[in-house]
C-alpha positions as CSV (number, residue, x, y, z in Angstrom):
1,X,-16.3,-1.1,-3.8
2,X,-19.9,-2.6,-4.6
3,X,-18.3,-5.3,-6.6
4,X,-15.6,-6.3,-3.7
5,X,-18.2,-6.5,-1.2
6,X,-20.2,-8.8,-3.0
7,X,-17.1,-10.9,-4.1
8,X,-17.0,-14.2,-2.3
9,X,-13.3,-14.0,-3.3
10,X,-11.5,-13.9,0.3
11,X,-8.9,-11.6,-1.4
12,X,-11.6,-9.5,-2.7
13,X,-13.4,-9.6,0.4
14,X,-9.2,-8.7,2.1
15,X,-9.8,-5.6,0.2
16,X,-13.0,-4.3,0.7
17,X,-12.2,-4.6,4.2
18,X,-8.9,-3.2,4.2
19,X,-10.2,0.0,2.5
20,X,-12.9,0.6,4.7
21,X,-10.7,0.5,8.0
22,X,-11.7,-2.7,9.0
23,X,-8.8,-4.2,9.5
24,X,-9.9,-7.0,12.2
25,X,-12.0,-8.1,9.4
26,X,-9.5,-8.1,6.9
27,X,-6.9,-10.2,8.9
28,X,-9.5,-12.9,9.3
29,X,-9.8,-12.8,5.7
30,X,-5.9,-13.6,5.4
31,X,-5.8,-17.0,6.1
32,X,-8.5,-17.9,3.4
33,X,-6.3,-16.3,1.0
34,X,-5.3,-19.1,-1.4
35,X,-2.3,-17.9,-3.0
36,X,0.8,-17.9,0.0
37,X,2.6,-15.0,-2.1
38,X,-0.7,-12.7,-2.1
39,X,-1.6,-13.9,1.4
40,X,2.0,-13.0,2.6
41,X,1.5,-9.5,0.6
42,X,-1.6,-8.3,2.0
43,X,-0.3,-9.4,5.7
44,X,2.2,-6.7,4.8
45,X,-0.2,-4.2,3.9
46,X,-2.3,-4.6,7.1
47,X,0.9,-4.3,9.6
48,X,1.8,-1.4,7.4
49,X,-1.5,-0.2,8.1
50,X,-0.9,-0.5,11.4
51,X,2.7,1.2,11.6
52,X,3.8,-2.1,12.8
53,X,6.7,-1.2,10.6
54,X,9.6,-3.6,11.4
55,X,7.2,-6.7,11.5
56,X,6.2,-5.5,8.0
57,X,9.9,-5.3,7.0
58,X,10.5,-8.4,8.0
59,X,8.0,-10.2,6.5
60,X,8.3,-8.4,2.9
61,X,12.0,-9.1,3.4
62,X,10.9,-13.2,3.3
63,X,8.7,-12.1,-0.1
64,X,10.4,-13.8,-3.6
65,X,11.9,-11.0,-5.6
66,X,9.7,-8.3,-7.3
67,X,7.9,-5.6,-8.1
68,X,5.7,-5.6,-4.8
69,X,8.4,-6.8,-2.1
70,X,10.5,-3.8,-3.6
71,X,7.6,-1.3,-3.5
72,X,6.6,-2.1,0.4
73,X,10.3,-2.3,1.5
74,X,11.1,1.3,-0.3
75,X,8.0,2.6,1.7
76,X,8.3,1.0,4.8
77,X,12.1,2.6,4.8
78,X,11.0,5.9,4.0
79,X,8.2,5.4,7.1
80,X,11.3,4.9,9.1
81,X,13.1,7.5,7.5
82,X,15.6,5.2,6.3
83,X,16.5,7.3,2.5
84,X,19.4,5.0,2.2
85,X,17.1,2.1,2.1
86,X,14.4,4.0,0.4
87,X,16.6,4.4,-2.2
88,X,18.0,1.4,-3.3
89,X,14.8,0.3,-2.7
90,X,12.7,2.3,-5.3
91,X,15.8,2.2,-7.7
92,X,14.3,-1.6,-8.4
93,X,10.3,-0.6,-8.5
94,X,10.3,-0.7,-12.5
95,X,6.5,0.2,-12.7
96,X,6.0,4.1,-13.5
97,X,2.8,4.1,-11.3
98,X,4.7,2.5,-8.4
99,X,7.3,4.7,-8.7
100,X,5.0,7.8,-8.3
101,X,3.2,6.8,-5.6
102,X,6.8,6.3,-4.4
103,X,7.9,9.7,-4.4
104,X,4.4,11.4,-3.7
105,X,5.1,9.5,-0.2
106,X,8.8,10.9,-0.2
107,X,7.0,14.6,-0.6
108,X,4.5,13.8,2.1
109,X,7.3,13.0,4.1
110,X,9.2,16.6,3.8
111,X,6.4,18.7,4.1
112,X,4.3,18.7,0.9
113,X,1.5,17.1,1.4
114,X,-1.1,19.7,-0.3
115,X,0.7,19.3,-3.4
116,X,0.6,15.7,-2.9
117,X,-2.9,15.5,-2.3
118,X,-3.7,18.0,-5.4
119,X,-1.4,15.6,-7.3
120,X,-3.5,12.8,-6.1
121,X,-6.7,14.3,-7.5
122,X,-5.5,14.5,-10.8
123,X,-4.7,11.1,-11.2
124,X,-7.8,9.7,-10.0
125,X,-9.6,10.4,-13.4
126,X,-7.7,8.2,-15.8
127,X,-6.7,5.0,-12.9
128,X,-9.4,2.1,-12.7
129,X,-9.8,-0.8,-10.4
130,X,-7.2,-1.7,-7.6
131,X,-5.1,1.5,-8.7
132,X,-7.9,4.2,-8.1
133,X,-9.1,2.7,-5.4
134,X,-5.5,2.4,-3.7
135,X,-5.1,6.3,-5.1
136,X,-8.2,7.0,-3.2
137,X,-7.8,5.4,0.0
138,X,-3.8,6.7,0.7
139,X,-5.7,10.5,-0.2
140,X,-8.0,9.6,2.9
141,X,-5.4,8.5,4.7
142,X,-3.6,11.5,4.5
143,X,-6.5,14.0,4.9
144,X,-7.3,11.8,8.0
145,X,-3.7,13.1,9.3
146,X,-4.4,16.2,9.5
């Protein structure tokens, strides 16, 4: 977190902001976002963030196709509690760790989110950079549910 504060990287600076909640901050941060794909992604994050969930659709739905469009439109379905969707959806995330995180959001979903969060814990050891911190920040998220 030290390092993307410090960052004069607007993406980097997106981040930090995003993951500390402030998420007027990191929308100003968007536009300075060189890269239209990135900029695009992260504008889906935030309105995810913000269970603006069919804006979010929407605009992942206008993402090229990959890992990443696949990922947000599998969890934005399950948000809605679309399964169909979800589905087909996570059928074309490829990426293992994707793919949990995935699922752990399916369990959270029907009831289990103890063993989600316990799950959570034990993968926080062995993940670095953009990974722990996302692992990190959803376990907040979902302790802040409670």
């Amino acid at each position: 977190m030290i390092f993307l504060k410090k960052s004069k990287q607007p993406q980097f600076q997106f981040y930090y902001n995003f993951f500390n909640d402030e998420l007027e901050k990191a929308e100003d941060r968007l536009n300075k976002i060189k890269s239209p794909f990135y900029q695009k992604l992260n504008h889906v994050n935030l309105l995810v963030k913000r269970e603006q969930f069919e804006e979010a659709e929407e605009m992942a739905r206008g993402l090229k196709d990959n890992m990443y469009k696949w990922y947000s439109l599998a969890g934005i379905a399950i948000e809605q509690g679309d399964r169909e969707s979800y589905r087909k959806y996570k059928e074309k995330v490829k990426n293992p760790f994707y793919q949990r995180l995935l699922e752990l959001d399916e369990m959270v979903h029907d009831g289990k989110k103890e063993k989600v969060l316990t799950e959570l814990e034990n993968m926080i050891p062995d993940l670095r950079g953009m990974k722990l911190l996302s692992v990190i920040q959803y376990k907040q998220d979902l302790l802040k549910k409670e």
